[in-house]
C-alpha positions as CSV (number, residue, x, y, z in Angstrom):
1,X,151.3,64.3,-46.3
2,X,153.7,67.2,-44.6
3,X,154.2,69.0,-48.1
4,X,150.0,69.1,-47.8
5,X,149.8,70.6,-44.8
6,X,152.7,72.8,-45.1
7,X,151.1,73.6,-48.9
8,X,147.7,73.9,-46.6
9,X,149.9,76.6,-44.2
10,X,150.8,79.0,-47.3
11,X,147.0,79.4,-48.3
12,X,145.2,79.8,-45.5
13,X,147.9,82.4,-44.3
14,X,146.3,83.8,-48.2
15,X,143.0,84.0,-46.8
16,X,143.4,84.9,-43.6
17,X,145.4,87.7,-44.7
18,X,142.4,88.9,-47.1
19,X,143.6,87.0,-50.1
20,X,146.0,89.3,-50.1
21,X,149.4,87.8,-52.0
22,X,152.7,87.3,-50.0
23,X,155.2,89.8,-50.8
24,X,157.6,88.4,-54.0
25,X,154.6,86.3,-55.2
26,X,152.3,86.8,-57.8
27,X,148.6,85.8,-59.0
28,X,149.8,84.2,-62.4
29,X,152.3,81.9,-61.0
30,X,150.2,80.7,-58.1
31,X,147.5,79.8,-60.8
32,X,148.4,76.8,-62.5
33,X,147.9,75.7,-58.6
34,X,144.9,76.9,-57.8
35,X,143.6,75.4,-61.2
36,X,144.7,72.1,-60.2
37,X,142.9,72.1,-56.4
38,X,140.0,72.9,-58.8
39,X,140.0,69.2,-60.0
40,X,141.0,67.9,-56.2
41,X,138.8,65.2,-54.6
42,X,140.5,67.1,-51.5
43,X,137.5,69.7,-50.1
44,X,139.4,72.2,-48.2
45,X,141.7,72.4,-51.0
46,X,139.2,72.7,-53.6
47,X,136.8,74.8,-52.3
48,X,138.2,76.8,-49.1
49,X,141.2,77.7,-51.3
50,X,141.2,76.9,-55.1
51,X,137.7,78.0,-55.8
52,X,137.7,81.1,-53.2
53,X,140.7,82.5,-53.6
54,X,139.8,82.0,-57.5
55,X,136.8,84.0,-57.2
56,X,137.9,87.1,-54.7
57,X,141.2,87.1,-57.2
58,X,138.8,87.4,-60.2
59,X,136.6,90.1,-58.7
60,X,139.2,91.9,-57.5
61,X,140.5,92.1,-61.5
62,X,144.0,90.6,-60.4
63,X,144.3,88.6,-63.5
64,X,143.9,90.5,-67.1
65,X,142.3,89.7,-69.9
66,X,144.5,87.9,-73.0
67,X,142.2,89.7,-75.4
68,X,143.2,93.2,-74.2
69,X,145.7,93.1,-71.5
70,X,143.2,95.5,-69.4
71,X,142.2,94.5,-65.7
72,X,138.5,94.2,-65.5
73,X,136.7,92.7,-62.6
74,X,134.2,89.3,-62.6
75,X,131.5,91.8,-62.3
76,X,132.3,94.0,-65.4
77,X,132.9,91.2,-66.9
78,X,129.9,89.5,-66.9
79,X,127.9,92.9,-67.3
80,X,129.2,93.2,-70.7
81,X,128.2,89.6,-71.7
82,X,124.6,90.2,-70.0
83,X,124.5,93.0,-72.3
84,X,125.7,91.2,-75.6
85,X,123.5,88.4,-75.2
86,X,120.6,90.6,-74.6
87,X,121.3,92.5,-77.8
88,X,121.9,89.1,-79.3
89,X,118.3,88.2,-77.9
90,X,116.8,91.2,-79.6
91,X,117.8,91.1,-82.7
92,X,117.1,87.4,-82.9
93,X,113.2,88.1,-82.1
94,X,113.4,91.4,-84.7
């Protein structure tokens, strides 16, 4: 029980702080973390951390893509993929 609340600390220092991450930390290592709070029956830690820090992490294009090593936000993301599948839409109903 104190290794959660002290775990509980470290993250909402995180968002408190603008999601911004501790100096000598980094967004790939705290993600196999956040990941797990994903699957956590625990609501603070699954939404109010894993899933928001997630998100603002991921729109603010602080992990890169394993396709082309290029940072690209949520937003541009998904912009590309609404384009494809509406090209992918069109030529279907050609």
């Amino acid at each position: 029980m104190r290794r959660r609340f002290l775990e509980n600390i470290f993250w909402q220092s995180l968002v408190e702080a603008d999601y911004t991450l501790p100096e000598g930390q980094s967004a790939s290592a705290l993600l196999p973390e956040l990941l797990t709070m994903l699957g956590t029956a625990d609501p603070v830690a699954r939404d109010a951390y894993g899933y928001s820090i997630l998100a603002v992490w991921m729109d603010r294009g602080m992990y890169t893509s394993p396709s082309n090593g290029s940072k690209e936000s949520t937003h541009e993301t998904s912009a590309k993929l609404s384009k494809r599948d509406e090209t992918l839409v069109s030529t279907d109903r050609a």
